[in-house]
mmCIF file of the N, C-alpha and C atoms, coordinates in Angstrom:
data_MODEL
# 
_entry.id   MODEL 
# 
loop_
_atom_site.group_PDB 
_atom_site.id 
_atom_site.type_symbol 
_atom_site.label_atom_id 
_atom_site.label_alt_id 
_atom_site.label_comp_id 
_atom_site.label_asym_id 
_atom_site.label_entity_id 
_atom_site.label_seq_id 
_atom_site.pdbx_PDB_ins_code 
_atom_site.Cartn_x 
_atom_site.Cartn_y 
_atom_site.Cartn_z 
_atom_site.occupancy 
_atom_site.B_iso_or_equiv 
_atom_site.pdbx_formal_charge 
_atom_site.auth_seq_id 
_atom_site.auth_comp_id 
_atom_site.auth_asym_id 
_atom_site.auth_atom_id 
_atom_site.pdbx_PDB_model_num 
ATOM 1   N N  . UNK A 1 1  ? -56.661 13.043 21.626 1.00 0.00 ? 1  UNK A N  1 
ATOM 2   C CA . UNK A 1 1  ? -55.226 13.255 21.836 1.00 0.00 ? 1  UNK A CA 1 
ATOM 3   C C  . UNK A 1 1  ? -54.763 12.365 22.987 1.00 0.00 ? 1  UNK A C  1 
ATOM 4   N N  . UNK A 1 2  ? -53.791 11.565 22.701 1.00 0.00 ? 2  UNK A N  1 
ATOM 5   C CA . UNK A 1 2  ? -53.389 10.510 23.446 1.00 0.00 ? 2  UNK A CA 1 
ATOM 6   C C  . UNK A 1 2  ? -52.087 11.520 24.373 1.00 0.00 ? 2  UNK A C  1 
ATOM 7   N N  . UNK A 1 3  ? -51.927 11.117 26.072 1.00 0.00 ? 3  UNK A N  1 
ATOM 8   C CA . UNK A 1 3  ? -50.992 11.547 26.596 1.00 0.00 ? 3  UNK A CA 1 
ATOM 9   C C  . UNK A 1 3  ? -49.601 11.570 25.993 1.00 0.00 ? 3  UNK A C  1 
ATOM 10  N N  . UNK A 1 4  ? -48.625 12.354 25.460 1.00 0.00 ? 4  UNK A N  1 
ATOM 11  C CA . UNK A 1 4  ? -47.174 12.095 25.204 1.00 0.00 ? 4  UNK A CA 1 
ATOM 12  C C  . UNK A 1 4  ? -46.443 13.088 25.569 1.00 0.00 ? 4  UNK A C  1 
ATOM 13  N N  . UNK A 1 5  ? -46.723 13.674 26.646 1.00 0.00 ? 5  UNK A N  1 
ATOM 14  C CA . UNK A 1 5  ? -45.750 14.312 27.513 1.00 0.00 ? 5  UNK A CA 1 
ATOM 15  C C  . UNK A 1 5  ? -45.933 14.156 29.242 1.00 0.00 ? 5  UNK A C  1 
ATOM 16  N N  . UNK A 1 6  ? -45.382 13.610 30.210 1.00 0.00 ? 6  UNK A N  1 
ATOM 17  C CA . UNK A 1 6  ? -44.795 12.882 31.342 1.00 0.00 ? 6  UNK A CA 1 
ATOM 18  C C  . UNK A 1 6  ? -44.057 13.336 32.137 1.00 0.00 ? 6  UNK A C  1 
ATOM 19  N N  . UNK A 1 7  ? -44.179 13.007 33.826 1.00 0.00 ? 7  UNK A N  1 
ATOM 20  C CA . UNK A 1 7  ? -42.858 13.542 34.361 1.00 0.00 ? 7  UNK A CA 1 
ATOM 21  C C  . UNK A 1 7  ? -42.453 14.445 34.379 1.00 0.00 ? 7  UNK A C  1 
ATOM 22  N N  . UNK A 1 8  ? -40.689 14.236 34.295 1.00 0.00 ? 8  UNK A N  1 
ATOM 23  C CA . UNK A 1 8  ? -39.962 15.068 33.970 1.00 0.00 ? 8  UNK A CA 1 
ATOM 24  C C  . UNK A 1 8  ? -39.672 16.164 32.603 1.00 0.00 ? 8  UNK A C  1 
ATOM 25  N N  . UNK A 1 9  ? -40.563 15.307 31.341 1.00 0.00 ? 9  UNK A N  1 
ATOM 26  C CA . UNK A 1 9  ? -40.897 16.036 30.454 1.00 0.00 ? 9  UNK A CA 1 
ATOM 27  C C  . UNK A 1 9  ? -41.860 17.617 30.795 1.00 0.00 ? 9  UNK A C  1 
ATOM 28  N N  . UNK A 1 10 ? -42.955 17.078 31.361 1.00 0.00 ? 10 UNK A N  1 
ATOM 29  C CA . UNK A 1 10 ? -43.698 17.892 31.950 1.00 0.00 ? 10 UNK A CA 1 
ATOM 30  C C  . UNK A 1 10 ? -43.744 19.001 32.545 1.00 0.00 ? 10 UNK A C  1 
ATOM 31  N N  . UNK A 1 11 ? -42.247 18.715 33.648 1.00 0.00 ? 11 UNK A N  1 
ATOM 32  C CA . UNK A 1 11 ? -41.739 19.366 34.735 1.00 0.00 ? 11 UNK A CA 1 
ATOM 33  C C  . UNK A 1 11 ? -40.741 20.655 34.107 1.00 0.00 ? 11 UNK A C  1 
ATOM 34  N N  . UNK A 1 12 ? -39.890 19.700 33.124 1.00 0.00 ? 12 UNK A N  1 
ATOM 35  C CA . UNK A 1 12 ? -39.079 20.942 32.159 1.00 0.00 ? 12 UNK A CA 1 
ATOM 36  C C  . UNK A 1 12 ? -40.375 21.774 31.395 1.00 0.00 ? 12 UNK A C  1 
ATOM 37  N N  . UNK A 1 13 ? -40.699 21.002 31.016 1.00 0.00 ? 13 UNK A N  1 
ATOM 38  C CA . UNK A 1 13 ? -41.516 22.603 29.634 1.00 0.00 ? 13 UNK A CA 1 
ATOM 39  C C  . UNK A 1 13 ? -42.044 23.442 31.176 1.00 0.00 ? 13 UNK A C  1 
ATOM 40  N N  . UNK A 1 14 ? -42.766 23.086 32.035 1.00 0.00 ? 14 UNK A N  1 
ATOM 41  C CA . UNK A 1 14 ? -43.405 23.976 32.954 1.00 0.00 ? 14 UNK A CA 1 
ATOM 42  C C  . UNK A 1 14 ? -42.120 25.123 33.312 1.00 0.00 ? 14 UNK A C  1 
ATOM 43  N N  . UNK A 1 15 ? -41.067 24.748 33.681 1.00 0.00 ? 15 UNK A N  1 
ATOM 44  C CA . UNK A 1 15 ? -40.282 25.228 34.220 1.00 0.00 ? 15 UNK A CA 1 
ATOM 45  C C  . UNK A 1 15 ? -39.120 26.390 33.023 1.00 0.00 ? 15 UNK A C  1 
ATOM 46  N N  . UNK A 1 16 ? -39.332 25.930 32.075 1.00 0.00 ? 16 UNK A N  1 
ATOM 47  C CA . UNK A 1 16 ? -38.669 26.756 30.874 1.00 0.00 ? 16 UNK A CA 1 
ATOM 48  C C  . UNK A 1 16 ? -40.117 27.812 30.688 1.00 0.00 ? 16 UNK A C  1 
ATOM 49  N N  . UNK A 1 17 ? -41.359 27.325 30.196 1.00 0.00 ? 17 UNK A N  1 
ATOM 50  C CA . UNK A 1 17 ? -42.285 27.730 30.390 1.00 0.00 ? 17 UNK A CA 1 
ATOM 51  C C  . UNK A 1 17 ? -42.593 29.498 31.152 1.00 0.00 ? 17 UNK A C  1 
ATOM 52  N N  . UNK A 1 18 ? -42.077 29.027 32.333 1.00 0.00 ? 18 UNK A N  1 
ATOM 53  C CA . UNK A 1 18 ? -42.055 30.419 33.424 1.00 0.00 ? 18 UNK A CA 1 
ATOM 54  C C  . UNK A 1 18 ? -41.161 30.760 33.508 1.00 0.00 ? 18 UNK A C  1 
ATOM 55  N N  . UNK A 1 19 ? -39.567 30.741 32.635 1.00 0.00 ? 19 UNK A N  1 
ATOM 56  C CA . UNK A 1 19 ? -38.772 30.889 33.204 1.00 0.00 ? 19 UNK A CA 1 
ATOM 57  C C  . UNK A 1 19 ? -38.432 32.222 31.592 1.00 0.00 ? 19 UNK A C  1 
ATOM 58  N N  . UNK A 1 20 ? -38.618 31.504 30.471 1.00 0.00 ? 20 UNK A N  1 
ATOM 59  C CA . UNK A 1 20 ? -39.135 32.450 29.312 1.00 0.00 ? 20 UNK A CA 1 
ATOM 60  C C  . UNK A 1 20 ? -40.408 33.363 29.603 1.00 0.00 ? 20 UNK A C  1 
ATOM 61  N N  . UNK A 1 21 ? -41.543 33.158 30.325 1.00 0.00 ? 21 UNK A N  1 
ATOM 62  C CA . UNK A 1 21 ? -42.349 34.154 30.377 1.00 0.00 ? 21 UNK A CA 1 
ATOM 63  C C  . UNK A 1 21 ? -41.467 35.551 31.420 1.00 0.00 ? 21 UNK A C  1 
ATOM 64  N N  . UNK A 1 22 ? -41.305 34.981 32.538 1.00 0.00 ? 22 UNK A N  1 
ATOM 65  C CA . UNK A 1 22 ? -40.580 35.765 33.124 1.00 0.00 ? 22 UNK A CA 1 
ATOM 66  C C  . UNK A 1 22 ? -39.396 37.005 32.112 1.00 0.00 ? 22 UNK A C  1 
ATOM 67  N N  . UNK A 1 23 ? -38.722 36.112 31.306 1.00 0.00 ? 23 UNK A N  1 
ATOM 68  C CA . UNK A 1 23 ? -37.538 37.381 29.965 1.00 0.00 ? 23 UNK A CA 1 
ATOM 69  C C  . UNK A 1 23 ? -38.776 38.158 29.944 1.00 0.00 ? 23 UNK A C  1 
ATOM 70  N N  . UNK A 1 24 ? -39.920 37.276 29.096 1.00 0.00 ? 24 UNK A N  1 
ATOM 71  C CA . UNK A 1 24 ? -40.217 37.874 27.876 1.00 0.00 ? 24 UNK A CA 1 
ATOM 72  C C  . UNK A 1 24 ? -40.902 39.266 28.623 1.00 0.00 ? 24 UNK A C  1 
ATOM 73  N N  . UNK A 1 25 ? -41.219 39.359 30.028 1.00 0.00 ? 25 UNK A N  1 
ATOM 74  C CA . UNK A 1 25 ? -41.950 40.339 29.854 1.00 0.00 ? 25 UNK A CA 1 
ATOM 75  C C  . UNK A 1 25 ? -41.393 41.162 31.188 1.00 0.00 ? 25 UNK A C  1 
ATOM 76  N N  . UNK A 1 26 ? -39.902 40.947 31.436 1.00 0.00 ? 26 UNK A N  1 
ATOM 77  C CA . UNK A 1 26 ? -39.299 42.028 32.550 1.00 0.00 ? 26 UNK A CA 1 
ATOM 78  C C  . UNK A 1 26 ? -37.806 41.888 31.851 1.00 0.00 ? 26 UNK A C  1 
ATOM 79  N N  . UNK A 1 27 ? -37.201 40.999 31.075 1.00 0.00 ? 27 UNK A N  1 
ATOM 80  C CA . UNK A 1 27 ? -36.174 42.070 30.512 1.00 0.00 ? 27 UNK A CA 1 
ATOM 81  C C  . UNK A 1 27 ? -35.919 42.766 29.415 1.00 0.00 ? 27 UNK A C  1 
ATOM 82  N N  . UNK A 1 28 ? -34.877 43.881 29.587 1.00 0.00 ? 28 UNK A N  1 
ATOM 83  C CA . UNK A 1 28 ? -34.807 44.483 28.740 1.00 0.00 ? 28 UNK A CA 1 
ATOM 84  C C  . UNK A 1 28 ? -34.171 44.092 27.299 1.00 0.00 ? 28 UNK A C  1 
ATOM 85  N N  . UNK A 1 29 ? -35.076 43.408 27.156 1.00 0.00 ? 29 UNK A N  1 
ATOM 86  C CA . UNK A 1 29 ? -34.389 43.111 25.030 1.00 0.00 ? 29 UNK A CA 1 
ATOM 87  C C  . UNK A 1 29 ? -35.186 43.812 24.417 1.00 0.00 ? 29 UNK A C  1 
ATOM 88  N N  . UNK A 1 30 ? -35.446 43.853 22.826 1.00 0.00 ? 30 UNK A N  1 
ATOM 89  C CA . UNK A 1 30 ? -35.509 44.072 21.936 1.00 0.00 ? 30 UNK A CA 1 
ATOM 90  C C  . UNK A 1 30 ? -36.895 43.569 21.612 1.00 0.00 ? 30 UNK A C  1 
ATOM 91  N N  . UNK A 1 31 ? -38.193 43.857 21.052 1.00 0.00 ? 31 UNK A N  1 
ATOM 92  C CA . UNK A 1 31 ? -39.175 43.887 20.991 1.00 0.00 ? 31 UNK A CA 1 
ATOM 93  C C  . UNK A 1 31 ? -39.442 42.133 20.525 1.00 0.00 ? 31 UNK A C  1 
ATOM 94  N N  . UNK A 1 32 ? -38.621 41.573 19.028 1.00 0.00 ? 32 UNK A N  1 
ATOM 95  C CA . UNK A 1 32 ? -38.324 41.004 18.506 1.00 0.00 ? 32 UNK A CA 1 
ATOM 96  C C  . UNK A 1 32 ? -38.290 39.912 19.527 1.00 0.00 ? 32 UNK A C  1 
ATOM 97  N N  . UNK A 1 33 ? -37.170 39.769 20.195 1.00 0.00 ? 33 UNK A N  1 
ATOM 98  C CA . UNK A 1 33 ? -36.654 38.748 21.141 1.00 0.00 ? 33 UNK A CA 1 
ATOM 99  C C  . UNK A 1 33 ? -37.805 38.516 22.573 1.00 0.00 ? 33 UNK A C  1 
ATOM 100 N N  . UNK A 1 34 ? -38.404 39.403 22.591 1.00 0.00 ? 34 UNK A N  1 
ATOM 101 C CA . UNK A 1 34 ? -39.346 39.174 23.764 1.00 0.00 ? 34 UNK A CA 1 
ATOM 102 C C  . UNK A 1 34 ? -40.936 38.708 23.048 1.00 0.00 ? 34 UNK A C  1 
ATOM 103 N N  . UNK A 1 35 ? -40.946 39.247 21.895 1.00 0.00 ? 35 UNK A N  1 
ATOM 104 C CA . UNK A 1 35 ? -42.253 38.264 21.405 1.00 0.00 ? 35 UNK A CA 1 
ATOM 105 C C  . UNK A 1 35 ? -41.710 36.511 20.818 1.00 0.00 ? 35 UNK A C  1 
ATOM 106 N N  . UNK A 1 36 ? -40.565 35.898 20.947 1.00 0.00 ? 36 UNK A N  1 
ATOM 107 C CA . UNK A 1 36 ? -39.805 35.089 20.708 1.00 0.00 ? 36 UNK A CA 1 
ATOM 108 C C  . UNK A 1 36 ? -40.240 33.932 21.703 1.00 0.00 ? 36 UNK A C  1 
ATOM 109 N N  . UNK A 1 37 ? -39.744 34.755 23.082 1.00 0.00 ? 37 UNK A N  1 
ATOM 110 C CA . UNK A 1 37 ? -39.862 34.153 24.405 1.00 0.00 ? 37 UNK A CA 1 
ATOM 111 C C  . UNK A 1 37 ? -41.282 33.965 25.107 1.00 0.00 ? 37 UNK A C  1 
ATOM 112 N N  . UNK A 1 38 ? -42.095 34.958 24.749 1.00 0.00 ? 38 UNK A N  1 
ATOM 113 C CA . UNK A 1 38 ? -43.364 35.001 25.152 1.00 0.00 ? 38 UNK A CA 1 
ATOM 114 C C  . UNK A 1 38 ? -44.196 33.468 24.064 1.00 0.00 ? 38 UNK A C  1 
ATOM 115 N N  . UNK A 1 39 ? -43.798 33.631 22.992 1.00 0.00 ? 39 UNK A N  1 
ATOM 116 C CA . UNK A 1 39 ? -44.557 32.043 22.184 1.00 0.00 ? 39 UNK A CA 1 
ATOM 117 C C  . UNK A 1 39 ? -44.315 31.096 22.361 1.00 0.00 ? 39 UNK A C  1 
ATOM 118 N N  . UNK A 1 40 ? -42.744 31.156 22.888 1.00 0.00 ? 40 UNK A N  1 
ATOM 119 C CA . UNK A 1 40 ? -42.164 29.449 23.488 1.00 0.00 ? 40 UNK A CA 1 
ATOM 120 C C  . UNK A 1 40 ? -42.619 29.037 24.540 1.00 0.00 ? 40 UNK A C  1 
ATOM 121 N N  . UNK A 1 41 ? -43.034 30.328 25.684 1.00 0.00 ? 41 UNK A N  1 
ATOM 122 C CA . UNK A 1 41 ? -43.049 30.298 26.936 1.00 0.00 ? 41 UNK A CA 1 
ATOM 123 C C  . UNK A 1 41 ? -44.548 29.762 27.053 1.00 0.00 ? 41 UNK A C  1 
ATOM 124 N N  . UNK A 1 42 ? -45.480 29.773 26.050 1.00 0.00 ? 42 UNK A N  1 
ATOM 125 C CA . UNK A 1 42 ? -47.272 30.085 25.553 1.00 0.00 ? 42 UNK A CA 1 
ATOM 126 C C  . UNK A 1 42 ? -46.673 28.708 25.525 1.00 0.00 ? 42 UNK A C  1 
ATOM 127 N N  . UNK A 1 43 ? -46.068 28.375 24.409 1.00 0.00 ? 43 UNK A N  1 
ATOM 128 C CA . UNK A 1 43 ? -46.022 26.740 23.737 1.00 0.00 ? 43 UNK A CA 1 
ATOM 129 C C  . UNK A 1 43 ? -45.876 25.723 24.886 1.00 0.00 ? 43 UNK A C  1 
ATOM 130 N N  . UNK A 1 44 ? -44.603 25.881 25.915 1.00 0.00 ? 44 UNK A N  1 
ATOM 131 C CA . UNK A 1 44 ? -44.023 25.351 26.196 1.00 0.00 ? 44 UNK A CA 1 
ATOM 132 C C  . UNK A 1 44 ? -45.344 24.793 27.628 1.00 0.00 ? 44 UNK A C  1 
ATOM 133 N N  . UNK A 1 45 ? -45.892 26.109 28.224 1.00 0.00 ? 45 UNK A N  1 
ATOM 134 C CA . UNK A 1 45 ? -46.869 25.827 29.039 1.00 0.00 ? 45 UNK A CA 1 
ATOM 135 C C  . UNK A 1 45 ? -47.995 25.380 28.438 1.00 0.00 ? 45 UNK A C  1 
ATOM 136 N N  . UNK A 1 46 ? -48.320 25.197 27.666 1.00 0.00 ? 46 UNK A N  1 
ATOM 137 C CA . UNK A 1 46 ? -49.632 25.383 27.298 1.00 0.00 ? 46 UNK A CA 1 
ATOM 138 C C  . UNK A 1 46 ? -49.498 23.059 26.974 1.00 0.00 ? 46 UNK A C  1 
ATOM 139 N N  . UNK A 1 47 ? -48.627 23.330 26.419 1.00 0.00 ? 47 UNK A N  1 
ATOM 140 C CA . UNK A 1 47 ? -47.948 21.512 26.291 1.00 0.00 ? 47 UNK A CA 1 
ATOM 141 C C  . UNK A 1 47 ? -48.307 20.979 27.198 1.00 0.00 ? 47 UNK A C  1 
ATOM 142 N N  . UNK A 1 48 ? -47.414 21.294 28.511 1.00 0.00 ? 48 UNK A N  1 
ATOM 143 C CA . UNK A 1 48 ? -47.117 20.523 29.899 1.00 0.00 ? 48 UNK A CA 1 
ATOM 144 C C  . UNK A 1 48 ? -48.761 20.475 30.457 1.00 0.00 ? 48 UNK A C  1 
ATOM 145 N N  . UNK A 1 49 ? -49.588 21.494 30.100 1.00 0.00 ? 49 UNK A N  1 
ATOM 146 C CA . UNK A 1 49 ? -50.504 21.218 31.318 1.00 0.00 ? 49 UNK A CA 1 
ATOM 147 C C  . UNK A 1 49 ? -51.653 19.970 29.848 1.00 0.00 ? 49 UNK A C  1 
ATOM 148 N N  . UNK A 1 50 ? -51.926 20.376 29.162 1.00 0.00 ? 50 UNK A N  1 
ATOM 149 C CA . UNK A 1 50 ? -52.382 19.277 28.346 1.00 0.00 ? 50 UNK A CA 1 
ATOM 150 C C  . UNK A 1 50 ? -52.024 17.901 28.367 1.00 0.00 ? 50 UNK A C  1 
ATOM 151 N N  . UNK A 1 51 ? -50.557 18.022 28.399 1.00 0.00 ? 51 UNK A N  1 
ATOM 152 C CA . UNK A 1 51 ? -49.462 16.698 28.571 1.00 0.00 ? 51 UNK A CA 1 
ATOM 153 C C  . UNK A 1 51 ? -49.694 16.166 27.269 1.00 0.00 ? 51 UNK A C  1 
ATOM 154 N N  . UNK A 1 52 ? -49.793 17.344 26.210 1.00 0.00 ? 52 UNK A N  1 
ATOM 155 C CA . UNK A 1 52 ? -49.531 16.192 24.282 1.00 0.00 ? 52 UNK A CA 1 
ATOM 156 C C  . UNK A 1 52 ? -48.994 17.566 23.731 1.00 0.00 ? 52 UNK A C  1 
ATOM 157 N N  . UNK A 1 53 ? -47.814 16.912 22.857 1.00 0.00 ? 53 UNK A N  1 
ATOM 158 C CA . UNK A 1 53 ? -47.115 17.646 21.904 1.00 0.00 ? 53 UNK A CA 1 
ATOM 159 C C  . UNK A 1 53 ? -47.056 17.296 20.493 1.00 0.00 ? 53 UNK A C  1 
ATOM 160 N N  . UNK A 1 54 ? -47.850 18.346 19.337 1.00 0.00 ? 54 UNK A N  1 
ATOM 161 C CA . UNK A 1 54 ? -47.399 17.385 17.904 1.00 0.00 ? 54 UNK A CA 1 
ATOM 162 C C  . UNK A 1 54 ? -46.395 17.481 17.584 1.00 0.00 ? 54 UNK A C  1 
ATOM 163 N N  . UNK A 1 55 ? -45.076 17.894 18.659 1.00 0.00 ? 55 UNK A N  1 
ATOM 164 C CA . UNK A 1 55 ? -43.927 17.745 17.768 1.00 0.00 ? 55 UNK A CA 1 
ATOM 165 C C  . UNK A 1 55 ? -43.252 16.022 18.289 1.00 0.00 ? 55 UNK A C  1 
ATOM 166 N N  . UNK A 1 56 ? -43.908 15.992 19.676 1.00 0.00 ? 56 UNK A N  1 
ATOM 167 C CA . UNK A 1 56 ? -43.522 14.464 19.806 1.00 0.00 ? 56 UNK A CA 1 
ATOM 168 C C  . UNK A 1 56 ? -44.607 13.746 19.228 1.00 0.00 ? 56 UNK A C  1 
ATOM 169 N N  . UNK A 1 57 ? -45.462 14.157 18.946 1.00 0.00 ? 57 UNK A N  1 
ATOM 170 C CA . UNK A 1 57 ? -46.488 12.746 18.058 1.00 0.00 ? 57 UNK A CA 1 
ATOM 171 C C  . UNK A 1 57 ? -45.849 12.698 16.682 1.00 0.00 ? 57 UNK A C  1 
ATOM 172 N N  . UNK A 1 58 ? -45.146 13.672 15.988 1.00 0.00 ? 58 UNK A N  1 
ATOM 173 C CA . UNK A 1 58 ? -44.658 13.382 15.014 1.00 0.00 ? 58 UNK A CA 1 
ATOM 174 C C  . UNK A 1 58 ? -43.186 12.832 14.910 1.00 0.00 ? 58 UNK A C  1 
ATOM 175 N N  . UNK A 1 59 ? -42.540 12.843 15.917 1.00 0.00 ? 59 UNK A N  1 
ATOM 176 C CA . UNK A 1 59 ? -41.261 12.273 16.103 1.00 0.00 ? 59 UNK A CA 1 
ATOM 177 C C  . UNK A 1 59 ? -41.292 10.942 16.607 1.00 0.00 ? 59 UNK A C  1 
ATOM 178 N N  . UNK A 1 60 ? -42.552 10.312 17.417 1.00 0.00 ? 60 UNK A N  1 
ATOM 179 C CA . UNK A 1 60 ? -42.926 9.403  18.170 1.00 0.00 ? 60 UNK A CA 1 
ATOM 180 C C  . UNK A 1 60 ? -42.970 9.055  19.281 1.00 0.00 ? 60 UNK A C  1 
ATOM 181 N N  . UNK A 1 61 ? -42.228 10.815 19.944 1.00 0.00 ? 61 UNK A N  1 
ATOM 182 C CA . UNK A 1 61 ? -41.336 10.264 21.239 1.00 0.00 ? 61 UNK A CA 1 
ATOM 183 C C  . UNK A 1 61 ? -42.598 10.251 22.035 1.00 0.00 ? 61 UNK A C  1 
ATOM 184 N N  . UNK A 1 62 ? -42.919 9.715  23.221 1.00 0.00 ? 62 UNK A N  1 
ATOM 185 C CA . UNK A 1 62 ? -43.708 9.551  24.082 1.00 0.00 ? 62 UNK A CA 1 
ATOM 186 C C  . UNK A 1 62 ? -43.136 8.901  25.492 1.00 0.00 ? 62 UNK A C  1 
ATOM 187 N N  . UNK A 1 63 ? -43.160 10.463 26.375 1.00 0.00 ? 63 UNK A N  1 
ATOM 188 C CA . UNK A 1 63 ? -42.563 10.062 27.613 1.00 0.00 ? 63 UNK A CA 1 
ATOM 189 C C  . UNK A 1 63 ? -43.631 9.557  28.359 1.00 0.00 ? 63 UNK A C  1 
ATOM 190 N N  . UNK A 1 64 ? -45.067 9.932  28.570 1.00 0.00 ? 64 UNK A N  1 
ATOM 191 C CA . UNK A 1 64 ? -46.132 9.744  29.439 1.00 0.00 ? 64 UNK A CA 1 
ATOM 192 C C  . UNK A 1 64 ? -46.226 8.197  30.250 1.00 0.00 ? 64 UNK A C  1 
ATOM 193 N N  . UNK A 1 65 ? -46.096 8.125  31.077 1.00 0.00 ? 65 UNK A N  1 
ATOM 194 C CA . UNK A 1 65 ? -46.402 6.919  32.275 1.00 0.00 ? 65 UNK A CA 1 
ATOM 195 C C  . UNK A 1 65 ? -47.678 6.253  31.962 1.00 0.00 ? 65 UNK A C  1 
ATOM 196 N N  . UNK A 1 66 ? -47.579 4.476  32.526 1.00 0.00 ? 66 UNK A N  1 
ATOM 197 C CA . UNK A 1 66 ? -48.894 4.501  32.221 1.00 0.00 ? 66 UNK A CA 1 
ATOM 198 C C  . UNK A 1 66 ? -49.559 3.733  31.165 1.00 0.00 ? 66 UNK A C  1 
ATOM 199 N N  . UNK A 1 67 ? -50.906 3.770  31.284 1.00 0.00 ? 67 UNK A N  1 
ATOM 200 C CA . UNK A 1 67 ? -51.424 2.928  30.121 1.00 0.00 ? 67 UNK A CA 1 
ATOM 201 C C  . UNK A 1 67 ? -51.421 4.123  28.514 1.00 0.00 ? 67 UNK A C  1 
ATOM 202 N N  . UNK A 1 68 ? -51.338 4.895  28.717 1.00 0.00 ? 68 UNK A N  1 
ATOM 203 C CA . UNK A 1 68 ? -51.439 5.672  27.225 1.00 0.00 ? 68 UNK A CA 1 
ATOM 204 C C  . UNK A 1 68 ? -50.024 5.535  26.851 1.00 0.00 ? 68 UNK A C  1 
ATOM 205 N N  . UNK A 1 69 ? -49.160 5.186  27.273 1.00 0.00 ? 69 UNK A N  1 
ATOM 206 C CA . UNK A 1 69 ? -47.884 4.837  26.358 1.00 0.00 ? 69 UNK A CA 1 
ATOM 207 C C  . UNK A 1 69 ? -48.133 3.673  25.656 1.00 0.00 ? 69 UNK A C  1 
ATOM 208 N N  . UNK A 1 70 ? -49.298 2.624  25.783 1.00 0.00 ? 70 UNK A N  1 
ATOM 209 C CA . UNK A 1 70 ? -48.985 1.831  25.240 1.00 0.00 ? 70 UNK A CA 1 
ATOM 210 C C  . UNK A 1 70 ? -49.441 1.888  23.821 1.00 0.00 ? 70 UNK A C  1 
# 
């Protein structure tokens, strides 16, 4: 798996990341909506610290710095 997530890419998923774990598991919604937030929040961290996404390997986007962009 080649690097394709970078930066500020990085920095957002981390930060949405904890910011959805945080809903998913202190507010009060609906069972539904908090297992919602808890998979994005899984996805979103689990991305950033790897730094590869197949939704950008399949789109092509590749923010990563560096020699693996090339």
């Amino acid at each position: 798996m080649k690097c394709n997530v970078g930066g500020m890419d990085r920095t957002g998923r981390i930060v949405l990341g904890i910011v959805l774990l945080v809903v998913g598991l202190l507010a009060p919604i609906d069972t539904m909506w908090r297992i919602v937030a808890l998979v994005i929040a899984a996805i979103a961290l689990v991305t950033a610290i790897v730094r590869f996404c197949p939704a950008n390997a399949i789109f092509g986007i590749n923010t990563c710095e560096g020699e693996s962009k090339k």
